[in-house]
C-alpha positions in Angstrom: 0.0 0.0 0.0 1.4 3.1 -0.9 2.1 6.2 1.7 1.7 9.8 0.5 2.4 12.9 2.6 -0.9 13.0 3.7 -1.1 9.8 5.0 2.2 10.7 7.5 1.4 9.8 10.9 -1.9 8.5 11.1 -2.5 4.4 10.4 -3.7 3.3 7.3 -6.3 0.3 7.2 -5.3 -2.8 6.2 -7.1 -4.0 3.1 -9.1 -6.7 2.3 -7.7 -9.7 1.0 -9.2 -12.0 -1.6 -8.5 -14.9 -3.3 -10.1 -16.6 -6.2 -8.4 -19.7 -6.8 -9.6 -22.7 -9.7 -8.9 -26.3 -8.7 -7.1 -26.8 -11.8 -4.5 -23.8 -10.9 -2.7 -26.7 -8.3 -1.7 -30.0 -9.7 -4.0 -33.0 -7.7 -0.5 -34.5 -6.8 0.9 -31.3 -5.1 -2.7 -30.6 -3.5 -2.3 -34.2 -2.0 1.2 -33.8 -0.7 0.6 -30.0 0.6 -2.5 -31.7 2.4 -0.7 -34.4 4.1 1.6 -31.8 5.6 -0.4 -29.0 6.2 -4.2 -30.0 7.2 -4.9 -31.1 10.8 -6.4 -34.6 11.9 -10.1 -33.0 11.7 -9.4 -31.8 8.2 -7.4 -34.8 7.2 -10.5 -36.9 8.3 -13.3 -34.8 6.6 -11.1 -35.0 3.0 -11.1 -39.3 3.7 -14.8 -38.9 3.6 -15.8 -38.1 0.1 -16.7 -40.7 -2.3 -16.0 -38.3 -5.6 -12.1 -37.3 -5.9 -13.7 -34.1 -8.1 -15.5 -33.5 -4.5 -12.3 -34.3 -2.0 -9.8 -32.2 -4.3 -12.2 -29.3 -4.0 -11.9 -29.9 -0.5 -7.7 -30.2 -0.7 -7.3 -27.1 -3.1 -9.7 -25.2 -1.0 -7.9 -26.0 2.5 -4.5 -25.6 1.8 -5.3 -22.2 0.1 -6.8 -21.3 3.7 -3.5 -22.6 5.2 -1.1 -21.1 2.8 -2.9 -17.5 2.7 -3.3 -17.3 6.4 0.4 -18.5 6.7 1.4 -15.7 4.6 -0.5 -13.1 7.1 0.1 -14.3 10.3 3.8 -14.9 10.1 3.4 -18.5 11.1 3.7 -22.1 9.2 0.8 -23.3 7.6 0.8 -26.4 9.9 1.2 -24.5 12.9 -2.1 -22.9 12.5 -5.1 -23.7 14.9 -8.2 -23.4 13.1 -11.5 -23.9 15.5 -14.9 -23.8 15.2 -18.0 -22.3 16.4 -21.2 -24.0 17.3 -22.1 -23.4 14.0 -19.2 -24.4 12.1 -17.8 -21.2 11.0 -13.9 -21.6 11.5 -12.0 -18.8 13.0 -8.2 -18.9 13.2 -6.6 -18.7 17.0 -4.7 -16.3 18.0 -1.3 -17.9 19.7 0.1 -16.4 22.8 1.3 -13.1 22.6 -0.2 -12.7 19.0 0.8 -12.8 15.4 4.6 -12.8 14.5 3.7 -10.0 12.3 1.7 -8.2 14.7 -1.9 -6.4 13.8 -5.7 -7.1 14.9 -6.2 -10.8 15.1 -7.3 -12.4 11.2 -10.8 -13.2 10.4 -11.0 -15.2 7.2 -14.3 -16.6 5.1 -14.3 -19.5 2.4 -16.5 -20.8 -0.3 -16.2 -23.1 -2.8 -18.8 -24.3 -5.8 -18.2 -25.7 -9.8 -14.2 -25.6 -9.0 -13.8 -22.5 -8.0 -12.4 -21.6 -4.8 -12.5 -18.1 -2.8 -11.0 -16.8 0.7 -11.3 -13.6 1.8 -9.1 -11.9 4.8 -9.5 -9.0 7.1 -8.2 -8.3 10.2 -10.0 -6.6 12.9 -13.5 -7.1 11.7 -15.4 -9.5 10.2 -15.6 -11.0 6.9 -18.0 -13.3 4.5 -17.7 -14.1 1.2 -19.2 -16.6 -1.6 -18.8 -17.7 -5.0 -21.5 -19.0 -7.7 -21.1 -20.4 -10.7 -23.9 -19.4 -13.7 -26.0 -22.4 -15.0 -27.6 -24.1 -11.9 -30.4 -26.0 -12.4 -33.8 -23.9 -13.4 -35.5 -25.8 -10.1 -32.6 -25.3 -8.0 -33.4 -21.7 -8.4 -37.0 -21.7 -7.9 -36.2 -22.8 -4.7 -33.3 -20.5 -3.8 -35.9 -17.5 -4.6 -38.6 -18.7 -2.2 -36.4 -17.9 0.6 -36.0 -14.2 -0.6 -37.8 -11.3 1.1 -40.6 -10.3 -0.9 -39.3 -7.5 -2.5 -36.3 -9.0 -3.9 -39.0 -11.8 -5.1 -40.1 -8.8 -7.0 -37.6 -7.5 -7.9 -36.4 -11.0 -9.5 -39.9 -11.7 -11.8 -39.3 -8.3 -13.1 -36.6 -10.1 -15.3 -36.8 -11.8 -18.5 -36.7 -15.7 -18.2 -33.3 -17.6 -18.5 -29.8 -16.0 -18.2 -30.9 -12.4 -16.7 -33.3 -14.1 -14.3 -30.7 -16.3 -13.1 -28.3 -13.5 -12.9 -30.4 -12.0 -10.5 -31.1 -15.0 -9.0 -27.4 -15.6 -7.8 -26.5 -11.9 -7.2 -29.1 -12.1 -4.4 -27.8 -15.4 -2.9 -24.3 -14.6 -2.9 -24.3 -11.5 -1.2 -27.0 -12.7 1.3 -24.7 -15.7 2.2 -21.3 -13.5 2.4 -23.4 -11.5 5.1 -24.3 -14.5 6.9 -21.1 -16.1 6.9 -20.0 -13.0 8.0 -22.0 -12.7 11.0 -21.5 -16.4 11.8 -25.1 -17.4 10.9 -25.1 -19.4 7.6 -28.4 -20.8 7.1 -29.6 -20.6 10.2 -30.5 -16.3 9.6 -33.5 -16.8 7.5 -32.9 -15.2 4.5 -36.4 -12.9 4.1 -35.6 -11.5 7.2 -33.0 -8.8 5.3 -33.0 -7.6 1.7 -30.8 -5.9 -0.8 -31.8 -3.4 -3.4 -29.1 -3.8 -6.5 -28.4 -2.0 -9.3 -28.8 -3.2 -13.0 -26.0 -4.3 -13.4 -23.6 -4.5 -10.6 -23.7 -3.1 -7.5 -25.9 -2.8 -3.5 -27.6 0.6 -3.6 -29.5 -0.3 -0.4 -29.2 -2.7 2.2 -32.3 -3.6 5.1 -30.8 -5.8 7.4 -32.5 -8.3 10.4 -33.8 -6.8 13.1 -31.0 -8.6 15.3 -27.9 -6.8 13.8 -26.3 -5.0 16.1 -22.9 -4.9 13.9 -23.8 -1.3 12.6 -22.7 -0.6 8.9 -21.9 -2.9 6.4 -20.0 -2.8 3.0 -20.7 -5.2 0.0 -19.0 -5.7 -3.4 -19.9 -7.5 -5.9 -17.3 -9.1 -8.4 -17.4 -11.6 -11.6 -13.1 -12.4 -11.4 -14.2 -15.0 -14.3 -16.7 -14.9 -16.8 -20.2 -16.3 -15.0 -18.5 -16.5 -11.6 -20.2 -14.4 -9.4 -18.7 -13.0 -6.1 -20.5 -11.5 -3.0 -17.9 -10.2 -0.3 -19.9 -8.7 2.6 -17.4 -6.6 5.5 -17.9 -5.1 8.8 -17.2 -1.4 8.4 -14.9 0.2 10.9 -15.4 4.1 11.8 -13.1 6.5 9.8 -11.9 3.9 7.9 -12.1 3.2 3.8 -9.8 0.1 2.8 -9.0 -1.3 0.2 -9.7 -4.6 -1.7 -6.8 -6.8 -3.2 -8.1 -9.1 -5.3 -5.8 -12.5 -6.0 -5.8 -14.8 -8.5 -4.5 -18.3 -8.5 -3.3 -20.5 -5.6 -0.9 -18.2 -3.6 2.8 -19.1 -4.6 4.2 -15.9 -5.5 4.0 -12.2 -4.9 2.8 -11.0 -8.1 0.7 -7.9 -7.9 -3.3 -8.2 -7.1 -5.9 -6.1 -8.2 -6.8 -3.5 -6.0 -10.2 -2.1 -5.9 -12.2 0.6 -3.9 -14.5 -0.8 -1.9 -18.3 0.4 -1.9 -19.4 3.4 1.2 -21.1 1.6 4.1 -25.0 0.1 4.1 -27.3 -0.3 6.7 -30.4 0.9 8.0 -32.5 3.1 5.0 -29.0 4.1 3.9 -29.0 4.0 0.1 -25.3 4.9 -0.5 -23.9 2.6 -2.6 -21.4 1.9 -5.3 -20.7 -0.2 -8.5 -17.9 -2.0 -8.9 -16.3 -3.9 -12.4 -13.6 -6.6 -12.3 
């Protein structure tokens, strides 16, 4: 992150961190061995489980992305990590004593995974939720995704022509109402007509009315397509006075090459109908 003059003296926020990662970007055999090494016995014991080896190297690519990213944030080896899990199974990564090598808040981190495509997102200090969905689920599937949708989206959603631009809609409203439950820890146990977004055409939340029950405050949301018909909902806790950043990576994270960084959206909640589009 680059420092100007005007920056001097007071701390900038740390951005966001995302990754979008394809199964096919890590070889099955290194996914296997980096597994092996890296995942812990509850892990290791969830990826013996699947029947489909399309469904357990899904599982492999996606955990050792968690591992490596994290590793590369927290200063610490990607088998040292402790991972642990709420009552709800939303992981959350301990903090060891003393805290992070590299110093900084403690590290929230979100995944998601559908149609071999993998996507973590990072933040420290505040929570994060993210999710990714792949255009072209099946016509029924959707039916019953948009039952669960607060009657104005339902709306909002008939108002569009059958097929591709239905199901557009469709998965815009499920992503970013599952990154905002994943962020708060909920999953699918906030019913989902309890809160509604209003979006723009195209891309973009111009309005956001959460549950009655959030007491987080404000709210940002971006949406992003990192891959033609791969659609990305990142919902984050906003922070007073602060406006970070979003990096957006691609690829499993070997390297240091560059990410994409991209303004994230003004903060939603309540009536607020501040809002912002975003392109990838």
């Amino acid at each position: 992150m680059t420092i100007t003059g005007q920056d001097r003296g007071r701390t900038l926020p740390e951005p966001v961190k995302l990754w979008i990662c394809a199964n096919d970007d890590l070889a099955p055999a290194i996914a296997g061995v980096l597994a092996t090494h890296w995942l812990d016995e509850h892990e290791q014991e969830i990826a013996g489980r699947f029947l489909f080896e399309r469904d357990r190297r899904q599982y492999l690519v996606a955990h050792t992305l968690v591992r490596r990213a994290l590793a590369l944030e927290a200063g610490l080896a990607e088998a040292e990590l402790v991972i642990f899990r709420s009552s709800r199974g939303r992981p959350f990564l301990q903090m060891p004593d003393g805290g992070l090598p590299r110093g900084g808040p403690e590290l929230d981190f979100n995944l998601s995974h559908a149609s071999g495509y993998n996507l973590l997102g990072v933040m420290r200090g505040q929570r994060i939720g993210v999710d990714v969905e792949r255009l072209g689920r099946d016509a029924n599937a959707l039916d019953t995704i948009v039952d669960t949708f607060a009657p104005e989206e339902r709306e909002w959603v008939a108002r569009a022509a059958p097929g591709h631009s239905r199901d557009r809609r469709v998965l815009r409203l499920w992503t970013l109402k599952e990154a905002y439950s994943k962020a708060r820890g909920l999953g699918l146990g906030l019913p989902f007509d309890e809160f509604a977004f209003d979006l723009a055409e195209d891309r973009g939340v111009q309005g956001f009315r959460p549950p009655a029950d959030d007491q987080a405050g404000l709210w940002r949301f971006i949406e992003l397509e990192p891959v033609p018909d791969v659609l990305v909902a990142v919902a984050v806790q906003a922070a007073d006075g602060q406006d970070p950043v979003l990096q957006l990576h691609h690829g499993f994270p070997w390297g240091r090459s560059a990410p994409r960084r991209i303004t994230l959206p003004e903060p939603l909640g309540g009536t607020s109908l501040a809002g912002a589009t975003t392109t990838v």
